[in-house]
N, C-alpha and C positions, 0 to 999 in steps of 0.2 A: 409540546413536550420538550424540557429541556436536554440541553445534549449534559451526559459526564463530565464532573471536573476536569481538564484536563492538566499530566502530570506534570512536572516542572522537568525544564530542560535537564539532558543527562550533562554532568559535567565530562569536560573534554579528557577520553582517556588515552595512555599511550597505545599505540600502535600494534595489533595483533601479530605475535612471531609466526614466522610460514609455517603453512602445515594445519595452524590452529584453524575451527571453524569460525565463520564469518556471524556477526550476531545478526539476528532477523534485523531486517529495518524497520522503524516505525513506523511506516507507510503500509506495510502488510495488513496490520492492524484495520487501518479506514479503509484500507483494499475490502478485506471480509464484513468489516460494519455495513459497507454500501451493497454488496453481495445481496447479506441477509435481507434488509428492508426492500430491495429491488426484486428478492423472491417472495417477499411476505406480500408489496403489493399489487403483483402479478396472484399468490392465491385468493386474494381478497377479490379481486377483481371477476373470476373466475367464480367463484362464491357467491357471489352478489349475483351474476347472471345466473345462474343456476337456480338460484333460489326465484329467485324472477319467472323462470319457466313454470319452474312449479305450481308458483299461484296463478300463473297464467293457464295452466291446466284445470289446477284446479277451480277457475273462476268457470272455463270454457263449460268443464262438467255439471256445473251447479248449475249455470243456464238452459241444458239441455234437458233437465229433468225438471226444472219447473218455470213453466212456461209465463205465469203470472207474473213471474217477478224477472220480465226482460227486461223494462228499465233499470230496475238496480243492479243486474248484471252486466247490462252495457253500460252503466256508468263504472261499474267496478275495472271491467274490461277495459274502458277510456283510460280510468287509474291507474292501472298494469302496464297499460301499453306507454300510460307518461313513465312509467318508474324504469320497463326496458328501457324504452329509450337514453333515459338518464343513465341508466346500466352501461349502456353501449360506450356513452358520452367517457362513461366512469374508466370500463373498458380500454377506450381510444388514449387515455391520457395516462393510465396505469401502462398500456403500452410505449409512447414516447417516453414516459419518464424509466422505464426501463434499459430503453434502448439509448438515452442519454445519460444514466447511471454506465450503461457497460462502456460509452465510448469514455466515461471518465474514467472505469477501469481500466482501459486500456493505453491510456495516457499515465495515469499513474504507474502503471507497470514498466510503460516506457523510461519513465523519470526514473524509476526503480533499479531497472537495467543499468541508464546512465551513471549512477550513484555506484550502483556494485564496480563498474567498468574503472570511476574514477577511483574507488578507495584499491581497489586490483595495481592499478598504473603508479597512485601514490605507495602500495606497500611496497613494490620493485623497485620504487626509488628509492626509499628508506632502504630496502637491505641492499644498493649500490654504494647509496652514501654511507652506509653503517663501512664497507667494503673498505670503501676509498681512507675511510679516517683510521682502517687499522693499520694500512699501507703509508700511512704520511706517519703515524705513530713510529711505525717500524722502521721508517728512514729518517725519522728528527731522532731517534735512539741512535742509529746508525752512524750520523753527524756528532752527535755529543761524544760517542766515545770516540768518535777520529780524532774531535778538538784537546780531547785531554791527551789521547798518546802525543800530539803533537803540542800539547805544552811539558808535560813528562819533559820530551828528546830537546825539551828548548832550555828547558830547566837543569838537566844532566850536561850536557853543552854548555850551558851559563856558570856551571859550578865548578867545572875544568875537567868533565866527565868524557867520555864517549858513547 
C-alpha cells in the first residue's frame, strides 16, 4: 500500500509573538499515523485468533457427532491446528511490531519535546535581542542629538556667538 503524497516543506516563517500559541508540529501527525496501524494490527491479530478458535470448535463438534467421518476431521483439525499455529506466529509479530511501533513513539515524542524546548530557548532569545536593538536604537538617538547640540555651540562660537 502506498504511503500519501507528502506536502511540500512550509516555508520558513517569522517568529511567534509571546503569548501566541505554538503551531502543532508535524511530527504529531506520524505520531497518530503509527498509533492507528499499531491498534489496527493488534485487532487484526486478535481477530484472527478468534476466529481460529471458532473453527476449531466448530471442527471439534462435527467430529463428535459423526463418527464416520474421523479421518476428515482429523485432517481438518491437523488444518486448524496449522492455521493456530500460524495465528499465534501472526500474533507474536503483531505483538513486537507493536511494541517497536510504541518505542518509535516514544522516541518521537522525545525529539518532539526537544524541538518545543529548542524553538522555547530560540523565542527568549529573539524577544532579548528584539530588547537589546530597542536599547542601542535609544542611545545611537541619544548620541546623534548630543553631536548636533555640540555642533550648534561649535557653530555659534565660530560665528562670534556665545
Amino acid at each position: 500500500m502506498a504511503d500519501p503524497p507528502k506536502p511540500p516543506p512550509a516555508a520558513p516563517t517569522a517568529p511567534t509573538p509571546p503569548g501566541a500559541p505554538v503551531p502543532e508540529a508535524p511530527q504529531q501527525g506520524q505520531v497518530d499515523k503509527l498509533k492507528f496501524w499499531v491498534r489496527f494490527a493488534a485487532a487484526a491479530a486478535v481477530l484472527a485468533a478468534v476466529i481460529g478458535v471458532v473453527a476449531l470448535v466448530a471442527a471439534i463438534n462435527a467430529g463428535d457427532k459423526d463418527d464416520s467421518d474421523n479421518q476428515t476431521v482429523a485432517s481438518q483439525v491437523a488444518g486448524l491446528r496449522t492455521e493456530v499455529t500460524a495465528l499465534k506466529k501472526s500474533t507474536a509479530t503483531a505483538q513486537t511490531t507493536a511494541s517497536a511501533s510504541a518505542d518509535s513513539v516514544k522516541e518521537l515524542r522525545r525529539r518532539l519535546d526537544k524541538t518545543d524546548s529548542n524553538v522555547t530557548a530560540v523565542q527568549k532569545d529573539a524577544d532579548t535581542n528584539a530588547t537589546d536593538i530597542e536599547q542601542l536604537q535609544t542611545d545611537l538617538q541619544d548620541l546623534t542629538d548630543r553631536v548636533d547640540q555640540i555642533e550648534k555651540a561649535q557653530e555659534k562660537k565660530a560665528s562670534g556667538g556665545e
